[in-house]
ZAMARGU-4260 file (C-alpha; in steps of 0.2 Angstrom, whole numbers, plus 5000, padded with zeros to 4 digits):
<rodrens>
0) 5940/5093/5370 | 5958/5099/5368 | 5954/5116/5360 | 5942/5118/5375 | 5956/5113/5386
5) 5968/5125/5380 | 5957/5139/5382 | 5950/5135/5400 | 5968/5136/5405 | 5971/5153/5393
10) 5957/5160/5403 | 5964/5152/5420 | 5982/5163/5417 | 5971/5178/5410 | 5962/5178/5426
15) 5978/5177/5437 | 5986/5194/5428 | 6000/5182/5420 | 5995/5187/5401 | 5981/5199/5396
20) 5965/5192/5391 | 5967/5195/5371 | 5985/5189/5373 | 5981/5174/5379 | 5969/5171/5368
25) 5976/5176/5355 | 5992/5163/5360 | 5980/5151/5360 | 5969/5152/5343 | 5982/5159/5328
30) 5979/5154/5316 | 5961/5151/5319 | 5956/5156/5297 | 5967/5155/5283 | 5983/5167/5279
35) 5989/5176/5265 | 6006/5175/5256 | 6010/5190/5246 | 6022/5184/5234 | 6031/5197/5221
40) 6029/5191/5204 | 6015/5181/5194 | 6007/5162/5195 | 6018/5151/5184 | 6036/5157/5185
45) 6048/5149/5199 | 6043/5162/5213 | 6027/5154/5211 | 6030/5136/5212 | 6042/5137/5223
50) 6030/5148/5238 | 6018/5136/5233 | 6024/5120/5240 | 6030/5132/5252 | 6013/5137/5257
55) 6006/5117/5255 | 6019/5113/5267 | 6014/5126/5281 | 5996/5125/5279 | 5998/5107/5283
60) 6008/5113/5300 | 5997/5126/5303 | 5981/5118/5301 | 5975/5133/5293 | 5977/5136/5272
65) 5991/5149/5269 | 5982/5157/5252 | 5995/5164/5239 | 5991/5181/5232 | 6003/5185/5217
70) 6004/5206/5217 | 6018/5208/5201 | 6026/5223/5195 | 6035/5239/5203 | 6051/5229/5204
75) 6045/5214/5216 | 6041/5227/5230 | 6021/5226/5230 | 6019/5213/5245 | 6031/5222/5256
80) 6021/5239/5252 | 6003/5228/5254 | 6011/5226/5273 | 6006/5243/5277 | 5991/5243/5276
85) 5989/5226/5284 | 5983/5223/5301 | 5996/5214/5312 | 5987/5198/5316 | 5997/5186/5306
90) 5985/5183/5292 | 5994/5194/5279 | 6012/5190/5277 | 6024/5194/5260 | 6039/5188/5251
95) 6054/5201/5252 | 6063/5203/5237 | 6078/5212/5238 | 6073/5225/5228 | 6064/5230/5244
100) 6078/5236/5253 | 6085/5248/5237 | 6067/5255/5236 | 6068/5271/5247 | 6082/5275/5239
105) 6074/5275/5223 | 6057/5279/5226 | 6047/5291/5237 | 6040/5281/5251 | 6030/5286/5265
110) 6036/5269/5278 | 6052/5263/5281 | 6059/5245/5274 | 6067/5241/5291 | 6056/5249/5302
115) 6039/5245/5295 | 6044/5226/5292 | 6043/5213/5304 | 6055/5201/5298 | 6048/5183/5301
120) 6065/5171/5293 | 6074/5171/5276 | 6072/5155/5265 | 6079/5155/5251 | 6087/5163/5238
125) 6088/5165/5218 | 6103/5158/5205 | 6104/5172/5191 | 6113/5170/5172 | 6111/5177/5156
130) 6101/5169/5142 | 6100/5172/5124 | 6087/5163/5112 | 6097/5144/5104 | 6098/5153/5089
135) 6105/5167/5094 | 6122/5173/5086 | 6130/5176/5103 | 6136/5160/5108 | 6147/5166/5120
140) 6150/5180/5132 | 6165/5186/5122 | 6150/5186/5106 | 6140/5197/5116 | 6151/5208/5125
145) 6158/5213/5107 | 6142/5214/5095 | 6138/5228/5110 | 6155/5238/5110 | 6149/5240/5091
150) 6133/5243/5092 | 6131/5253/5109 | 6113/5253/5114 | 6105/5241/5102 | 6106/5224/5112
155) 6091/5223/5122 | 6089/5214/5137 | 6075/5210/5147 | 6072/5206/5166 | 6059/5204/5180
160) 6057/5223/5183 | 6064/5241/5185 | 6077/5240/5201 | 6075/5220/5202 | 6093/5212/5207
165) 6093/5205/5187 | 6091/5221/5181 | 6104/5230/5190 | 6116/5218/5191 | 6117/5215/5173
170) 6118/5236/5172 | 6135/5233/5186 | 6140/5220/5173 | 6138/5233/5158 | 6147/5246/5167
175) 6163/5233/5170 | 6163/5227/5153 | 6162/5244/5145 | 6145/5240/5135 | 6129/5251/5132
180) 6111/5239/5133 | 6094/5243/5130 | 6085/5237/5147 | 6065/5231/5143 | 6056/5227/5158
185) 6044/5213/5163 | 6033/5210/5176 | 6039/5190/5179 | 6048/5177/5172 | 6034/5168/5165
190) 6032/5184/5151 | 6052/5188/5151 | 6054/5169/5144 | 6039/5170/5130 | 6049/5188/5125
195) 6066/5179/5124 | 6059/5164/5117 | 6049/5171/5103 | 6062/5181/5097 | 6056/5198/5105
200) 6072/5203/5115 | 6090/5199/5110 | 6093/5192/5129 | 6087/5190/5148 | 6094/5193/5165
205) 6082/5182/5177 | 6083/5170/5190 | 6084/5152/5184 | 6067/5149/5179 | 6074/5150/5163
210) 6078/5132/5165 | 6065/5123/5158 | 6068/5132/5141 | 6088/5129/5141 | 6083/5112/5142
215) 6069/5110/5131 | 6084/5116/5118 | 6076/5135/5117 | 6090/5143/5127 | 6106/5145/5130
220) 6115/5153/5144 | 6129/5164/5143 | 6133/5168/5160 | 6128/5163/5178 | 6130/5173/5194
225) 6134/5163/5209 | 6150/5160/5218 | 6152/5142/5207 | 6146/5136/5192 | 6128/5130/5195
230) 6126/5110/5193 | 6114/5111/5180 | 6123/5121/5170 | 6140/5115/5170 | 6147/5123/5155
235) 6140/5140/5159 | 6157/5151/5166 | 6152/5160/5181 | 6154/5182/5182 | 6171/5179/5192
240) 6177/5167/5180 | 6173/5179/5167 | 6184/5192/5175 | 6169/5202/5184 | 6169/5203/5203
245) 6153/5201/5204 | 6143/5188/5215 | 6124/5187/5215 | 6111/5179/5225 | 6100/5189/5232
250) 6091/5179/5247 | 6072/5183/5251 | 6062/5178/5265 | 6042/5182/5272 | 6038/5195/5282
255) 6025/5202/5294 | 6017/5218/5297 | 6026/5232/5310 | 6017/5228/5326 | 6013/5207/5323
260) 6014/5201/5342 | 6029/5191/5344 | 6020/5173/5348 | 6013/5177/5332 | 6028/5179/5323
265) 6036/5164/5332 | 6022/5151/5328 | 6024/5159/5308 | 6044/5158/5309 | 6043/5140/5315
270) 6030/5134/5303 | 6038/5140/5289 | 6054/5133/5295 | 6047/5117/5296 | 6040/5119/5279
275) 6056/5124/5271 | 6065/5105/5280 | 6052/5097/5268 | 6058/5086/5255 | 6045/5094/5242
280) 6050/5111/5244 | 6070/5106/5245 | 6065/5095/5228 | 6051/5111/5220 | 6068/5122/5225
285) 6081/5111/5216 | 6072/5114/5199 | 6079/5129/5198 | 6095/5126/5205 | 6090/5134/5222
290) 6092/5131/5240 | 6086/5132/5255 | 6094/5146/5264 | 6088/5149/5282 | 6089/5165/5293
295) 6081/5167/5309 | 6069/5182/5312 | 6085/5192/5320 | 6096/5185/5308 | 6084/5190/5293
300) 6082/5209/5306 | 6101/5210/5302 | 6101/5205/5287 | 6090/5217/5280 | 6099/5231/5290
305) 6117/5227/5282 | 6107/5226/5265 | 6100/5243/5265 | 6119/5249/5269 | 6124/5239/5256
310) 6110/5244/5243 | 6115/5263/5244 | 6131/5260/5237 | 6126/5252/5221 | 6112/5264/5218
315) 6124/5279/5220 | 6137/5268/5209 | 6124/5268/5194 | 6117/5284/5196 | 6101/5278/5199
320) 6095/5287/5215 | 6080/5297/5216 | 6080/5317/5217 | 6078/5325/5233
</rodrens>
């Protein structure tokens, strides 16, 4: 009776000329079928769990399921590129790594990160370090940093992709501590960890879904990457504390196709917000030493502007950007 309510009076402002007939509709029925949630890297690694609950939590608000779709590789930028060829109805929406707003810089692209992106709200963000395996000889940065200055090139690393924020970063790292690494990338966590783990690769730059194997006694970290030490790893020095001015985050957020109707967008930003105020999702965060970081769709519009400023210059500083 309420739906039948809702869109008698839809058709009653349609009819007056206050709001189109589709726009009232549409007002009205989204989400009317489930919604896809592009996320960046594969099922099992804390991407994953962490969208998940995500998604649980806004399907409940919704009243519609929000479906994850894990589209790995190419440096986390397969969902924002999966945008493109969306249709701007709110039913597809993707997680936006940062490596998103490096990618025309790097790569030949035919749309434009800012342009082609309807920035629905930021909602959290990654805590980074460096791992080597428990029995690793390195059991300090110091250990590291020196078995590289005399073996330039032969310490492999591994992170979550070409161009991710791990990968890079640790490069900017290499670069201020004078070291050469061999970089070996991976399409998510979930495989980086079984490499480090097993012995395949001397260390890891990732996010911190490297916790359950520090504490399971398999790991050790080196090195984290925030502005303080991260409570779950109390005796791990942060890169400032090391003598690097470096500090890194990297936030991510959902976005929408270029186009998405803004009641559309308003109805995904609040219901994702709401999701994010969850105690599960705050708890499924807290596992890896994340949390909640909020932007609103024009704070997340800016953001993403100021990034791709800010992008350029480390992809010019490293050498990395793409021939013209």
């Amino acid at each position: 009776m309420l739906r039948r309510s809702s869109l008698l009076c839809a058709a009653t402002l349609a009819a007056c000329g206050l709001v189109s007939p589709l726009a009232a509709f549409a007002q009205q029925a989204f989400p009317s079928k489930p919604i896809k949630l592009v996320i960046a890297f594969p099922a099992g690694g804390p991407t994953d769990i962490t969208m998940r609950q995500l998604a649980d939590n806004a399907s409940k608000i919704l009243g519609q399921p929000v479906i994850i779709d894990n589209k790995p590789g190419a440096g986390g930028t397969l969902p924002a590129q999966a945008l493109q060829t969306a249709q701007p109805d709110g039913y597809t929406v993707a997680q936006i790594p940062l490596g998103v707003f490096r990618l025309g810089y790097t790569t030949k692209i035919n749309w434009d990160p800012l342009k082609d992106i309807t920035y629905v709200l930021n909602v959290t963000g990654y805590a980074f370090g460096i791992v080597v395996p428990a029995d690793s000889p390195f059991k300090t940065w110091a250990d590291f940093v020196a078995y590289a200055k005399a073996n330039p090139g032969k310490l492999t690393y591994g992170s979550t992709g070409n161009l991710t924020s791990p990968h890079l970063t640790t490069e900017i790292i290499a670069q201020k501590a004078g070291i050469t690494l061999q970089h070996v990338p991976y399409k998510g966590s979930a495989d980086l960890m079984l490499a480090v783990v097993s012995g395949q690769l001397m260390a890891a730059a990732d996010s911190t879904g490297f916790a359950p194997q520090v504490e399971a006694g398999k790991l050790r970290v080196l090195n984290t990457w925030g502005d303080k030490r991260l409570a779950k790893f109390p005796d791990a020095p942060t890169l400032k504390e090391l003598g690097y001015d470096v500090v890194q985050n990297s936030p991510f957020g959902i976005g929408a196709p270029k186009g998405t109707s803004p009641e559309v967008v308003r109805k995904l930003h609040d219901a994702f917000k709401q999701a994010m105020e969850e105690p599960s999702y705050v708890a499924s965060l807290g596992r890896y030493d994340m949390l909640p970081n909020y932007m609103s769709s024009a704070t997340y519009t800016k953001f993403a502007q100021d990034t791709v400023v800010r992008e350029k210059v480390i992809i010019d500083k490293l050498g990395l950007a793409k021939e013209k």
